[in-house]
mmCIF entry with sequence, helices, sheets and N, C-alpha, C, O atoms, coordinates in Angstrom:
data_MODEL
# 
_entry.id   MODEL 
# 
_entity.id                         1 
_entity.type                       polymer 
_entity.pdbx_number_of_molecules   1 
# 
_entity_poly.entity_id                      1 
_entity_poly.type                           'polypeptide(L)' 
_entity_poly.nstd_linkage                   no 
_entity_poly.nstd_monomer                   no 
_entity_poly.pdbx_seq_one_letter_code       
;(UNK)(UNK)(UNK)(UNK)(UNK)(UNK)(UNK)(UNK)(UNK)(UNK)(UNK)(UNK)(UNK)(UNK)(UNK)(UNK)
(UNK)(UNK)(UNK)(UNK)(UNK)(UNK)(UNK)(UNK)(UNK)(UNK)(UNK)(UNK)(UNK)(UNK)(UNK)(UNK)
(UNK)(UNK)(UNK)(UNK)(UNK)(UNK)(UNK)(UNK)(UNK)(UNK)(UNK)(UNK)(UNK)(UNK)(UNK)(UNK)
(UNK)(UNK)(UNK)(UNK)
;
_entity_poly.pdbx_seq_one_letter_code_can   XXXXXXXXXXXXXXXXXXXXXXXXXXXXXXXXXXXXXXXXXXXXXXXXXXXX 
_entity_poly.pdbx_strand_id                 A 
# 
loop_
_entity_poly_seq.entity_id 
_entity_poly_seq.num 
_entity_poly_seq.mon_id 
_entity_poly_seq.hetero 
1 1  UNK n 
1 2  UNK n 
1 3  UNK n 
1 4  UNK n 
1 5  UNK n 
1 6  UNK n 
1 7  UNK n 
1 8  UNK n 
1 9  UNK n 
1 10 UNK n 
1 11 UNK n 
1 12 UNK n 
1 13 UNK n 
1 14 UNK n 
1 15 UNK n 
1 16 UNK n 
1 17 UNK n 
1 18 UNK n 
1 19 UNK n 
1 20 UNK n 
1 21 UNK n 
1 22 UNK n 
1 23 UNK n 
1 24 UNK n 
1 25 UNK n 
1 26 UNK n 
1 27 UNK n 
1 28 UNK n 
1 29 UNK n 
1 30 UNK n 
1 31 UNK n 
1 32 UNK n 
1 33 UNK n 
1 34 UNK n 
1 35 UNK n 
1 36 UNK n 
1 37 UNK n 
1 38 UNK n 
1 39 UNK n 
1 40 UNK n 
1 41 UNK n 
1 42 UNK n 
1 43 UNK n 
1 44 UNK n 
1 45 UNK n 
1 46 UNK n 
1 47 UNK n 
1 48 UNK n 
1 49 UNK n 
1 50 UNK n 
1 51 UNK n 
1 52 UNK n 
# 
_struct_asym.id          A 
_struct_asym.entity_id   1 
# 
loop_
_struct_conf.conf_type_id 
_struct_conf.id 
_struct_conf.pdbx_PDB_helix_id 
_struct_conf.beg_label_comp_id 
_struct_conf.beg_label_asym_id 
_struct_conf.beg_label_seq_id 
_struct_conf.pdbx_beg_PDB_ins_code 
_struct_conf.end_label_comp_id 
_struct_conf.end_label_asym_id 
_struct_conf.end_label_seq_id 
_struct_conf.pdbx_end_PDB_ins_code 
_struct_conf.beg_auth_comp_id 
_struct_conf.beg_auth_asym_id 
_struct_conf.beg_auth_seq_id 
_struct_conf.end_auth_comp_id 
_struct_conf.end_auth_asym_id 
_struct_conf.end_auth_seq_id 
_struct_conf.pdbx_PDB_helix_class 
_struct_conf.details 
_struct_conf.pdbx_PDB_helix_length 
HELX_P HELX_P1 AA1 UNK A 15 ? UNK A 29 ? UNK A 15 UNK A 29 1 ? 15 
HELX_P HELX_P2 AA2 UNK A 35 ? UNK A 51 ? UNK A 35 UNK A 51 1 ? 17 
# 
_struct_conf_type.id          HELX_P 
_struct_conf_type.criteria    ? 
_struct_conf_type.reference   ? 
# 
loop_
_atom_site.group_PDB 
_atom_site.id 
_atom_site.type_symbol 
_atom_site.label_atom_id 
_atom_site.label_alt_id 
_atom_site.label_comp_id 
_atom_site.label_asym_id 
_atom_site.label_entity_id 
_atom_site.label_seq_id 
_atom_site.pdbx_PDB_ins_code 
_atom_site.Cartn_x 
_atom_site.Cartn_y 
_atom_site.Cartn_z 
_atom_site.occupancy 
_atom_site.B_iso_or_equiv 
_atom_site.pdbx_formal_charge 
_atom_site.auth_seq_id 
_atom_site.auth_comp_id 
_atom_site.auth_asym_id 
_atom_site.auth_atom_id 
_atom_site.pdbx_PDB_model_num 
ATOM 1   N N  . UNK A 1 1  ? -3.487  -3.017  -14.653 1.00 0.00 ? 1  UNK A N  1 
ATOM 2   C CA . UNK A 1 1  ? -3.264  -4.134  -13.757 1.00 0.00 ? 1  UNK A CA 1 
ATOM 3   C C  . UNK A 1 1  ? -1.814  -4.091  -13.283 1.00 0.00 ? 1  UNK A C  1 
ATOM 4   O O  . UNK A 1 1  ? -1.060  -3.625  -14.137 1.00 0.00 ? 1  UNK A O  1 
ATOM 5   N N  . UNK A 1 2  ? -1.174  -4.494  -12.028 1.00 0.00 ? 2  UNK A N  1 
ATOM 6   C CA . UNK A 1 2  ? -0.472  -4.206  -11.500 1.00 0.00 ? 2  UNK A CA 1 
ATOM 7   C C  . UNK A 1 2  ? 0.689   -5.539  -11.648 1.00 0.00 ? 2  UNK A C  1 
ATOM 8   O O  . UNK A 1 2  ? 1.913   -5.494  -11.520 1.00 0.00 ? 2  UNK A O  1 
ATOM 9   N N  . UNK A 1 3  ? -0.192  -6.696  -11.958 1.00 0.00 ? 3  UNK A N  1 
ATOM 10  C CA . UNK A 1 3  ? 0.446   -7.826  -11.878 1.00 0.00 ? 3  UNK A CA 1 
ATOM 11  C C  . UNK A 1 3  ? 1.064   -8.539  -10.822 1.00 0.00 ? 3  UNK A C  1 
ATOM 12  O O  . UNK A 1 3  ? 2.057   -9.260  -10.917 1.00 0.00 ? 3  UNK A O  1 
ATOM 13  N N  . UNK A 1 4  ? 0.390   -8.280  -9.792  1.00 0.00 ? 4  UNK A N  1 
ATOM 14  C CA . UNK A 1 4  ? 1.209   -9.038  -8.296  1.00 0.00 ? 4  UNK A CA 1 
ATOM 15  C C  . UNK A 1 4  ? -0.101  -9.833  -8.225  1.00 0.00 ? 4  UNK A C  1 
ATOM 16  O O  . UNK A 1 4  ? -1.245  -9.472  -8.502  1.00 0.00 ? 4  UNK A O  1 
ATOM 17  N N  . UNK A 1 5  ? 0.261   -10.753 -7.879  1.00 0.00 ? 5  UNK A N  1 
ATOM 18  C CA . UNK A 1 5  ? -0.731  -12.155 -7.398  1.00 0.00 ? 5  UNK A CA 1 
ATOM 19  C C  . UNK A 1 5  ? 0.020   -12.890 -6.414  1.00 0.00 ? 5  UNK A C  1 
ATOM 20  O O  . UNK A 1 5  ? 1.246   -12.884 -6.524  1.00 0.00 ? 5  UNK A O  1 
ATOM 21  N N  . UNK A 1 6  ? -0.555  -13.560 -5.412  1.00 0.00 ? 6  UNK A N  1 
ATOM 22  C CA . UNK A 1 6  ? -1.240  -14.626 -4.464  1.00 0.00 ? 6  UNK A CA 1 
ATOM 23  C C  . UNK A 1 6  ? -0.278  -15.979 -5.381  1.00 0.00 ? 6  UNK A C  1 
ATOM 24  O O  . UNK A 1 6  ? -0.732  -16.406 -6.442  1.00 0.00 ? 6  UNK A O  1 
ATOM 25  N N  . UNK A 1 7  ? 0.868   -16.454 -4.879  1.00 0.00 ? 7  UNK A N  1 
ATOM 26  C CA . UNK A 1 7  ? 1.672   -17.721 -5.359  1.00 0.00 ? 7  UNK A CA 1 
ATOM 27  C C  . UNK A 1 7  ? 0.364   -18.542 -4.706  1.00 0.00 ? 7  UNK A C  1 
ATOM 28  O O  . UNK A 1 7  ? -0.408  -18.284 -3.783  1.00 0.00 ? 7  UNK A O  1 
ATOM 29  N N  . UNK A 1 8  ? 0.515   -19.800 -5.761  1.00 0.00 ? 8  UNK A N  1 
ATOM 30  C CA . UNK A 1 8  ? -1.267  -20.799 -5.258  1.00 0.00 ? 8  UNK A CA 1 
ATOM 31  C C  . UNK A 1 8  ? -0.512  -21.667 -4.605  1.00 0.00 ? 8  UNK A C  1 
ATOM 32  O O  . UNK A 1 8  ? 0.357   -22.303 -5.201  1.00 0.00 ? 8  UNK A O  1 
ATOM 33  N N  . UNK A 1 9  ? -0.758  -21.820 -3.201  1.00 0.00 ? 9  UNK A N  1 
ATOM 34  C CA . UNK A 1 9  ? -0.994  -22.671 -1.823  1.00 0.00 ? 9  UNK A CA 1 
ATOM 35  C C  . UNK A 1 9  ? -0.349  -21.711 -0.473  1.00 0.00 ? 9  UNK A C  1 
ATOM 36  O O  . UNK A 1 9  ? -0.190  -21.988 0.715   1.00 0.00 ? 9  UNK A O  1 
ATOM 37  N N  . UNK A 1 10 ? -0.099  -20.580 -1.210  1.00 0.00 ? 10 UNK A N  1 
ATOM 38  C CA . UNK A 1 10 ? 0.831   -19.889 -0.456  1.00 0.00 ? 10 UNK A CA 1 
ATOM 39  C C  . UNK A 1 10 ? -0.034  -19.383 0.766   1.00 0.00 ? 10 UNK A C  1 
ATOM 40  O O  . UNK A 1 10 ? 0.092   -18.181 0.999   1.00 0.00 ? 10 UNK A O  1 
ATOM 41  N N  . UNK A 1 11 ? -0.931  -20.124 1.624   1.00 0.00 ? 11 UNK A N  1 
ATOM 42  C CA . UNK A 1 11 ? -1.696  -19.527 2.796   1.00 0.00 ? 11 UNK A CA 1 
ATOM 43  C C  . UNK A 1 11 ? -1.201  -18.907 3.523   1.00 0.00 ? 11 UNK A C  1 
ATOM 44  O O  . UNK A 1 11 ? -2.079  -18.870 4.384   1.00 0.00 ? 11 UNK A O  1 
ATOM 45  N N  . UNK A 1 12 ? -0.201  -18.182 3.996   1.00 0.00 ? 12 UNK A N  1 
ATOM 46  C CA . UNK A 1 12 ? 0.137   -18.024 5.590   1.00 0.00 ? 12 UNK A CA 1 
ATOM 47  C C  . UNK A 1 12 ? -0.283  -16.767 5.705   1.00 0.00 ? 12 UNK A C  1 
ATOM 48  O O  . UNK A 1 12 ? -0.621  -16.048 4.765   1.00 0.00 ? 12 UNK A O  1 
ATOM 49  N N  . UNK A 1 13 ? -0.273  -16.531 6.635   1.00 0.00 ? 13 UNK A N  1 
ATOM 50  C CA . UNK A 1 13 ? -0.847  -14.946 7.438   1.00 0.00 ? 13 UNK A CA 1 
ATOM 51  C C  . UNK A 1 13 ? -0.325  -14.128 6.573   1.00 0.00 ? 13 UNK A C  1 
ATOM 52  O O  . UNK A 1 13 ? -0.985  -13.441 5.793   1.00 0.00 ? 13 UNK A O  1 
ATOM 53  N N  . UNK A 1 14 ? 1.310   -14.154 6.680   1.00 0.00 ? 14 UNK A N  1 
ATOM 54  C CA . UNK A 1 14 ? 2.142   -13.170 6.188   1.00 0.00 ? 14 UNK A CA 1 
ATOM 55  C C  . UNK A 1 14 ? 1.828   -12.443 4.768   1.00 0.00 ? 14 UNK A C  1 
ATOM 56  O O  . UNK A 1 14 ? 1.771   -11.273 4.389   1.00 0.00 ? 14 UNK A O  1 
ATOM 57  N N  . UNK A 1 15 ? 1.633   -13.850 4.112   1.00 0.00 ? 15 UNK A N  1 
ATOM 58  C CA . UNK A 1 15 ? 1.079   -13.534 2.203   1.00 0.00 ? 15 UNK A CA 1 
ATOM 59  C C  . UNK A 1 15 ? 0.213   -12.560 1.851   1.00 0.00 ? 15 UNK A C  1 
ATOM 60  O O  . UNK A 1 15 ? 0.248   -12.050 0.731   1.00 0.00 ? 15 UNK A O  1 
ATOM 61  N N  . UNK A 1 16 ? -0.850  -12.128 3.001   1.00 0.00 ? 16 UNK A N  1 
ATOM 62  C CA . UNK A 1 16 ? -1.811  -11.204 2.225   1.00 0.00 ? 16 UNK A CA 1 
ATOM 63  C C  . UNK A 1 16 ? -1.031  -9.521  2.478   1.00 0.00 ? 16 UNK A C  1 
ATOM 64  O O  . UNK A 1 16 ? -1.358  -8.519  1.842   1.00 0.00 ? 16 UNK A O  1 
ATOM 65  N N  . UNK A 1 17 ? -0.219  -9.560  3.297   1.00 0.00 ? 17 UNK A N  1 
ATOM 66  C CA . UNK A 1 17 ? 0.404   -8.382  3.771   1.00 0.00 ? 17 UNK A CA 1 
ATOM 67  C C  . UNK A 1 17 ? 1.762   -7.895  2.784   1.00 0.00 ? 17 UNK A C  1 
ATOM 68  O O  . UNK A 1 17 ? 2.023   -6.717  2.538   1.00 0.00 ? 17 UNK A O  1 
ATOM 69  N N  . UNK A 1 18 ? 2.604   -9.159  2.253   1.00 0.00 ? 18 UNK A N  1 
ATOM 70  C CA . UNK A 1 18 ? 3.405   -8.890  1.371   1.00 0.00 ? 18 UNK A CA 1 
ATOM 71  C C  . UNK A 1 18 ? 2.670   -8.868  0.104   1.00 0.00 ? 18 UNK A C  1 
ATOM 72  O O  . UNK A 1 18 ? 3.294   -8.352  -0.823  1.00 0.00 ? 18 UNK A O  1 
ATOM 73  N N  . UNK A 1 19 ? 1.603   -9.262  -0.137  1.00 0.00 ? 19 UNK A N  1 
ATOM 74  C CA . UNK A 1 19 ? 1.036   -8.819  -1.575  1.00 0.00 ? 19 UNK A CA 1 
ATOM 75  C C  . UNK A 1 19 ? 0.741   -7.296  -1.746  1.00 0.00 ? 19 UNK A C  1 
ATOM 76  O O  . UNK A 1 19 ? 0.992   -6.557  -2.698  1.00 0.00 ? 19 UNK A O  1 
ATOM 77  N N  . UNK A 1 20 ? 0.127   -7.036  -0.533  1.00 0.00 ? 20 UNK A N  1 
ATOM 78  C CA . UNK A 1 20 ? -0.299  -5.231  -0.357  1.00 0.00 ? 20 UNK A CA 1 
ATOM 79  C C  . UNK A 1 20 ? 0.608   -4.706  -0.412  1.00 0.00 ? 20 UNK A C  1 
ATOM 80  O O  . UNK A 1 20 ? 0.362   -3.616  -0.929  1.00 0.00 ? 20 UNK A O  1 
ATOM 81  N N  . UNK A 1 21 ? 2.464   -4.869  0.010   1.00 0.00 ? 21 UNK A N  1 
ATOM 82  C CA . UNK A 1 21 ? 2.911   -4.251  0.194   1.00 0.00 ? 21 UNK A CA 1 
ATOM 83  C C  . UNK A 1 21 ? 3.509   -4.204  -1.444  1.00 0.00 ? 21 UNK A C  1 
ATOM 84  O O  . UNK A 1 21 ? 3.811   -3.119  -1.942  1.00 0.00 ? 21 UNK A O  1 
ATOM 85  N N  . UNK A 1 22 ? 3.666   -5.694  -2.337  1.00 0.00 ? 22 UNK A N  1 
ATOM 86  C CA . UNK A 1 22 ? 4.192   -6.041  -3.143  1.00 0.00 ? 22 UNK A CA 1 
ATOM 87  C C  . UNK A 1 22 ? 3.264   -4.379  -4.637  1.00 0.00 ? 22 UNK A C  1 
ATOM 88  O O  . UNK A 1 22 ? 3.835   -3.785  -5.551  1.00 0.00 ? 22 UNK A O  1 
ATOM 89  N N  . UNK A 1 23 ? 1.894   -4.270  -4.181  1.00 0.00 ? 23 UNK A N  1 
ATOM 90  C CA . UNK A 1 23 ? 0.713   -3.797  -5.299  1.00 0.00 ? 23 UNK A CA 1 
ATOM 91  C C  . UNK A 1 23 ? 1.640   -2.427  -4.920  1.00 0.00 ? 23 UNK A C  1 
ATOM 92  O O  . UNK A 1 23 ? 2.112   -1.639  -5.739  1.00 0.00 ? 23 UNK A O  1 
ATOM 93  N N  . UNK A 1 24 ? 1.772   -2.367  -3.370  1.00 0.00 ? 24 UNK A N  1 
ATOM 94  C CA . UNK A 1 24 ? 2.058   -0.669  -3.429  1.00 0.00 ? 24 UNK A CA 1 
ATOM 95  C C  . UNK A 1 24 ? 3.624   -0.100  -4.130  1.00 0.00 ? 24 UNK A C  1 
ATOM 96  O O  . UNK A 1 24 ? 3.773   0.901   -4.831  1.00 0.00 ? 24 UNK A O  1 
ATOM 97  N N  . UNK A 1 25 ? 4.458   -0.873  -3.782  1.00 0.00 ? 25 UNK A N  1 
ATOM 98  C CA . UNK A 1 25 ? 5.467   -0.559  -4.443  1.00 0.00 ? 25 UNK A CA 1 
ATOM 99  C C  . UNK A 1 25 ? 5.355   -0.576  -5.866  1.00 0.00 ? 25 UNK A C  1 
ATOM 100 O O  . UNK A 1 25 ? 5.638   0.497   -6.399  1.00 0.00 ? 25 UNK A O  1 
ATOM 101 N N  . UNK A 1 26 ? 4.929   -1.751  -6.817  1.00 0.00 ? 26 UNK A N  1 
ATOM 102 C CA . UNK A 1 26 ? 4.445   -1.782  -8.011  1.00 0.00 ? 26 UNK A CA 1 
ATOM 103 C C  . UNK A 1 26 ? 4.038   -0.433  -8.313  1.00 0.00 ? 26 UNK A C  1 
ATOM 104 O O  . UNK A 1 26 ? 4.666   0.392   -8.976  1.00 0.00 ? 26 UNK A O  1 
ATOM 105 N N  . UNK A 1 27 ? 2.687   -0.272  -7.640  1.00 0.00 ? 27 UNK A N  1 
ATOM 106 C CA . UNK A 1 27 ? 2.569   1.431   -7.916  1.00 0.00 ? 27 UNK A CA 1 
ATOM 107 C C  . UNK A 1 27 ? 3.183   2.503   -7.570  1.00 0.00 ? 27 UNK A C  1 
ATOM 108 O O  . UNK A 1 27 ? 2.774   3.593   -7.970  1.00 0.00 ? 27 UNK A O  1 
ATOM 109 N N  . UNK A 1 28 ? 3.958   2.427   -6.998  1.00 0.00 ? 28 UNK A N  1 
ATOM 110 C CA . UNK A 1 28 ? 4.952   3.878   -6.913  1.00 0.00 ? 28 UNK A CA 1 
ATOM 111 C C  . UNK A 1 28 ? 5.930   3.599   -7.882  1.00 0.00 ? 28 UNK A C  1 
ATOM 112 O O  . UNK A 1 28 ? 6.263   4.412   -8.744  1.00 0.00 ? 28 UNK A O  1 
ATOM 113 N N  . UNK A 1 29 ? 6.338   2.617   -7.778  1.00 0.00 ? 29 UNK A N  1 
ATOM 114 C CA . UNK A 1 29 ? 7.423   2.539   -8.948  1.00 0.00 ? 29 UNK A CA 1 
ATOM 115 C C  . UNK A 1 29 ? 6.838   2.605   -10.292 1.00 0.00 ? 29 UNK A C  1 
ATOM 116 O O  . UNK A 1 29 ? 7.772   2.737   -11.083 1.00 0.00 ? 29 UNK A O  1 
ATOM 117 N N  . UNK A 1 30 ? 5.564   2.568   -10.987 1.00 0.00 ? 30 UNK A N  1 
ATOM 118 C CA . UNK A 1 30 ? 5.366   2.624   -12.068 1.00 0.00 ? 30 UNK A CA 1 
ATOM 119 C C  . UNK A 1 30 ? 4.609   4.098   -12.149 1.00 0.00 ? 30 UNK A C  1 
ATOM 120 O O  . UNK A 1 30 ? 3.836   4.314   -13.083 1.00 0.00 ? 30 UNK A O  1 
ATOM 121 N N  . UNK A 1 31 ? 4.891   5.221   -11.016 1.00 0.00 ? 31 UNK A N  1 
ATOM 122 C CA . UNK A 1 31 ? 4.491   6.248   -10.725 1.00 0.00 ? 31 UNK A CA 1 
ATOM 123 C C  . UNK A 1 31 ? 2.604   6.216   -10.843 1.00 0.00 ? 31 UNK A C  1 
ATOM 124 O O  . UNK A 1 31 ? 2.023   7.095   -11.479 1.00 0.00 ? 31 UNK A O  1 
ATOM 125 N N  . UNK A 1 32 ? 2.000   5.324   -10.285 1.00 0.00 ? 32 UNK A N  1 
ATOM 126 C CA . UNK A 1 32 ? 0.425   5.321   -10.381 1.00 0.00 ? 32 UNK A CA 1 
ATOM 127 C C  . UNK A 1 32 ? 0.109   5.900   -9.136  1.00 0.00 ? 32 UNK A C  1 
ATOM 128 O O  . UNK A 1 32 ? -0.978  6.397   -8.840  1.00 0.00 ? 32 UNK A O  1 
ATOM 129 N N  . UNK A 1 33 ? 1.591   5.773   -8.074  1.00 0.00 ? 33 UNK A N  1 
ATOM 130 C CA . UNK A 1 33 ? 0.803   6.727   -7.094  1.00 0.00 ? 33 UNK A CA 1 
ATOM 131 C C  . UNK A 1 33 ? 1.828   7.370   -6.870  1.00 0.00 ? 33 UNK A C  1 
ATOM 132 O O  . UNK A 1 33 ? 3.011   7.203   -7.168  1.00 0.00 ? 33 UNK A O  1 
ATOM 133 N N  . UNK A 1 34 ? 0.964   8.561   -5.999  1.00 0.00 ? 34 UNK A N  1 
ATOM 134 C CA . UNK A 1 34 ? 2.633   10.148  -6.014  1.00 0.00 ? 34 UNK A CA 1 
ATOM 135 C C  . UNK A 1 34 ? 2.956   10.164  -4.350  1.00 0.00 ? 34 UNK A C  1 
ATOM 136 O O  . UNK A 1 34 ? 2.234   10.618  -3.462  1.00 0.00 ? 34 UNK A O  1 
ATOM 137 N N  . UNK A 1 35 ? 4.138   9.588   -4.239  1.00 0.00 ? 35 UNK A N  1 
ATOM 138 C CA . UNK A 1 35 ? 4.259   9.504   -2.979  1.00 0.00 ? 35 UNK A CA 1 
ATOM 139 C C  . UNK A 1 35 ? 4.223   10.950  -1.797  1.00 0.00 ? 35 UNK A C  1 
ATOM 140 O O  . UNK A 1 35 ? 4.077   10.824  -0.581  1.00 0.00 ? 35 UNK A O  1 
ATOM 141 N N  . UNK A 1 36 ? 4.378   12.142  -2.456  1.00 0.00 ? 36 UNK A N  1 
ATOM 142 C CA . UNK A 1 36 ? 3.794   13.230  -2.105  1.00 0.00 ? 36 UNK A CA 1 
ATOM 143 C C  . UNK A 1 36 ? 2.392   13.569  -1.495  1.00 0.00 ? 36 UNK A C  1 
ATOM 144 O O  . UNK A 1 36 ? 1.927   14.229  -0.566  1.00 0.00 ? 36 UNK A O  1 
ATOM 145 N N  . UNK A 1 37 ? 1.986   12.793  -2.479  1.00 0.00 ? 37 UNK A N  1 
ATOM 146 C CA . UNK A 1 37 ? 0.350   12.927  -1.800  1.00 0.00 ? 37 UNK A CA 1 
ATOM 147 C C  . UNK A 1 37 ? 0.251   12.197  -0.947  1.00 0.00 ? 37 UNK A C  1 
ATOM 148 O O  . UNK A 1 37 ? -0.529  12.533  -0.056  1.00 0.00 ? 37 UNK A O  1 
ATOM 149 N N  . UNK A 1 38 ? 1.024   10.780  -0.790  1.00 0.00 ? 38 UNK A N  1 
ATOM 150 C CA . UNK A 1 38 ? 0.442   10.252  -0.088  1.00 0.00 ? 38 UNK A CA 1 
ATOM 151 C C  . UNK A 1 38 ? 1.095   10.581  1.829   1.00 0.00 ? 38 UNK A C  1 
ATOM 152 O O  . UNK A 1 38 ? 0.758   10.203  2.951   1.00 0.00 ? 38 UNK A O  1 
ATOM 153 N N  . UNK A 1 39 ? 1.982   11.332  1.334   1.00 0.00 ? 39 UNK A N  1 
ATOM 154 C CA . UNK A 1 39 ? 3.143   11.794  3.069   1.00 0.00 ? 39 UNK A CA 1 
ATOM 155 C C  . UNK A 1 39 ? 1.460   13.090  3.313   1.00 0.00 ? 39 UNK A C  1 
ATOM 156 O O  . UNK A 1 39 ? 1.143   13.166  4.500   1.00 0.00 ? 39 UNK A O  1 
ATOM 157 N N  . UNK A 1 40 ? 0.867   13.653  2.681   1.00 0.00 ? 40 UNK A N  1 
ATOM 158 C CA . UNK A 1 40 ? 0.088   15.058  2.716   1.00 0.00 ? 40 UNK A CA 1 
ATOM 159 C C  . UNK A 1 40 ? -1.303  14.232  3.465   1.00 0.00 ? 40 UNK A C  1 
ATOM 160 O O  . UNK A 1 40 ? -1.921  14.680  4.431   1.00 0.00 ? 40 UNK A O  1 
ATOM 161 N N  . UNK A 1 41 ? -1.619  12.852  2.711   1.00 0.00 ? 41 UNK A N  1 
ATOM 162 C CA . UNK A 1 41 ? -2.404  12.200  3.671   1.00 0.00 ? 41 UNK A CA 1 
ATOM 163 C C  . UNK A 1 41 ? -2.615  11.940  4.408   1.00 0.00 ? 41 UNK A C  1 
ATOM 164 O O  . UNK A 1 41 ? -3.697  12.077  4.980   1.00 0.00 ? 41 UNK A O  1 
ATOM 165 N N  . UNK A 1 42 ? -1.101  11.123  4.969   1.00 0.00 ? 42 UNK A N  1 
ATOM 166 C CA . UNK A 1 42 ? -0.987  10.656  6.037   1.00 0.00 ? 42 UNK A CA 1 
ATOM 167 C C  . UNK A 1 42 ? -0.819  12.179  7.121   1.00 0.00 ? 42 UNK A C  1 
ATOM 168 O O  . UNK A 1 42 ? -1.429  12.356  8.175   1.00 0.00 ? 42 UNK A O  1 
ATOM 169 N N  . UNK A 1 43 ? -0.270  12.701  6.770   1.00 0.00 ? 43 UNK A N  1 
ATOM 170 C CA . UNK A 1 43 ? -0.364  14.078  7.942   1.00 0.00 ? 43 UNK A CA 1 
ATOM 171 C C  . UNK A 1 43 ? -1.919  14.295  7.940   1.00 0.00 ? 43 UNK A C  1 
ATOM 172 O O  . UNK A 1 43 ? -2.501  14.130  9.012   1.00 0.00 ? 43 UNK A O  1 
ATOM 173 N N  . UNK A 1 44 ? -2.568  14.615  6.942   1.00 0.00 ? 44 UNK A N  1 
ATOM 174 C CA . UNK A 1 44 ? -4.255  15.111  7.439   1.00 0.00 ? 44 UNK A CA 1 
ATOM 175 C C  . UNK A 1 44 ? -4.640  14.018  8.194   1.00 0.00 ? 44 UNK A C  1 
ATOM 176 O O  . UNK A 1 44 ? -4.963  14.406  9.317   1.00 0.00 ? 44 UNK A O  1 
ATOM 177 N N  . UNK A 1 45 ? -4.746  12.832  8.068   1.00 0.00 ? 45 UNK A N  1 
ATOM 178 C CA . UNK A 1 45 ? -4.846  11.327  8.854   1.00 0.00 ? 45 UNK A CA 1 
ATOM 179 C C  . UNK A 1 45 ? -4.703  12.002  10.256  1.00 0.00 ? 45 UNK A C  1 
ATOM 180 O O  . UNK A 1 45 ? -5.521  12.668  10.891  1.00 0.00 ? 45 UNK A O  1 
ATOM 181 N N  . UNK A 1 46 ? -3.401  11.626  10.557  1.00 0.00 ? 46 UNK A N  1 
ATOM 182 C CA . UNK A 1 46 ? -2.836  12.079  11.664  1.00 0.00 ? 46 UNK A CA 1 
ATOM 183 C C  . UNK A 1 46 ? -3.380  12.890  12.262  1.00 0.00 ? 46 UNK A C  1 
ATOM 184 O O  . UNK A 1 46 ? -3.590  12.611  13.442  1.00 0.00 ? 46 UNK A O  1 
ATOM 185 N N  . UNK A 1 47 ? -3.903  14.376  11.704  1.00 0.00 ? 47 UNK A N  1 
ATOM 186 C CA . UNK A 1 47 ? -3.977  15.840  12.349  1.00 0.00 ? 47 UNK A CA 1 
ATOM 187 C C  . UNK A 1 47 ? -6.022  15.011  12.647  1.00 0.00 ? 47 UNK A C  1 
ATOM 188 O O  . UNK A 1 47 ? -6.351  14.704  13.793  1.00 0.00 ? 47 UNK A O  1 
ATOM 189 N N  . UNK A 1 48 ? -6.699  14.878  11.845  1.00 0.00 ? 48 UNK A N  1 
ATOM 190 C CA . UNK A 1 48 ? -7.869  14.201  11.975  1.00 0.00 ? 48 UNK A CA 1 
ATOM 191 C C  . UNK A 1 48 ? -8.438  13.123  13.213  1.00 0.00 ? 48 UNK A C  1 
ATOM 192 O O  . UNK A 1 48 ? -9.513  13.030  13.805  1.00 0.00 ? 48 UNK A O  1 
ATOM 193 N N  . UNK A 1 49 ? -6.894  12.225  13.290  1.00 0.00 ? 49 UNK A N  1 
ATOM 194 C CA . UNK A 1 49 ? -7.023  11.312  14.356  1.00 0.00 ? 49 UNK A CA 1 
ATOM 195 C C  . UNK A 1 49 ? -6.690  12.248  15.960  1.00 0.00 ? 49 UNK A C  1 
ATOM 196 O O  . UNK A 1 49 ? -7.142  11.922  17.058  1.00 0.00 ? 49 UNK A O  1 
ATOM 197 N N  . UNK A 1 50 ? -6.160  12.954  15.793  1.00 0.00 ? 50 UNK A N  1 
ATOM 198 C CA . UNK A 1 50 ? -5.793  13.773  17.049  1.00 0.00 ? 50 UNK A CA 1 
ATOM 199 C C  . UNK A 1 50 ? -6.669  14.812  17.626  1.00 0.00 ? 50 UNK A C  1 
ATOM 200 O O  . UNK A 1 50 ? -6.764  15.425  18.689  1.00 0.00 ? 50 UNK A O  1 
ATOM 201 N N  . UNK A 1 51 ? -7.485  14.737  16.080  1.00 0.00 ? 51 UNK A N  1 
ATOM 202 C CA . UNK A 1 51 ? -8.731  16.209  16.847  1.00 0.00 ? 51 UNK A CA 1 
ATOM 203 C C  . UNK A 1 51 ? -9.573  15.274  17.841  1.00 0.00 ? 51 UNK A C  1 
ATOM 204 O O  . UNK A 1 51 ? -9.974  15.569  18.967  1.00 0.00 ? 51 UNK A O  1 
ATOM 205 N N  . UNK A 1 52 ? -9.698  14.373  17.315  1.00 0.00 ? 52 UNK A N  1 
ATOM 206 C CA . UNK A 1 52 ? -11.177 13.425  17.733  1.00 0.00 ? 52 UNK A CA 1 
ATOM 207 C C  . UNK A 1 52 ? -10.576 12.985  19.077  1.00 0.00 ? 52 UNK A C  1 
ATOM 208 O O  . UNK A 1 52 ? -11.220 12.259  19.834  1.00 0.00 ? 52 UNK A O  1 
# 
């Protein structure tokens, strides 16, 4: 578990976007994700979105 949560009443647009961003850093910084892979993704992404 990553431990980032949703402050309770905290509705605004913005909140669900800083939580995602809040989980992803959590996980790079606790190395759960390899930011290597994820630059190798985003290029196949990229090269994928451009064939089509």
């Amino acid at each position: 578990m990553l431990d980032v949560c949703q402050a309770a009443g905290d509705a605004n647009e913005d909140g669900g976007f800083n939580l995602r961003t809040r989980a992803v850093t959590v996980a790079l910084l606790r190395k759960l994700l390899n930011y290597s892979a994820l630059e190798r993704a985003e290029a196949e992404l990229r090269e994928w979105l451009n064939a089509g």
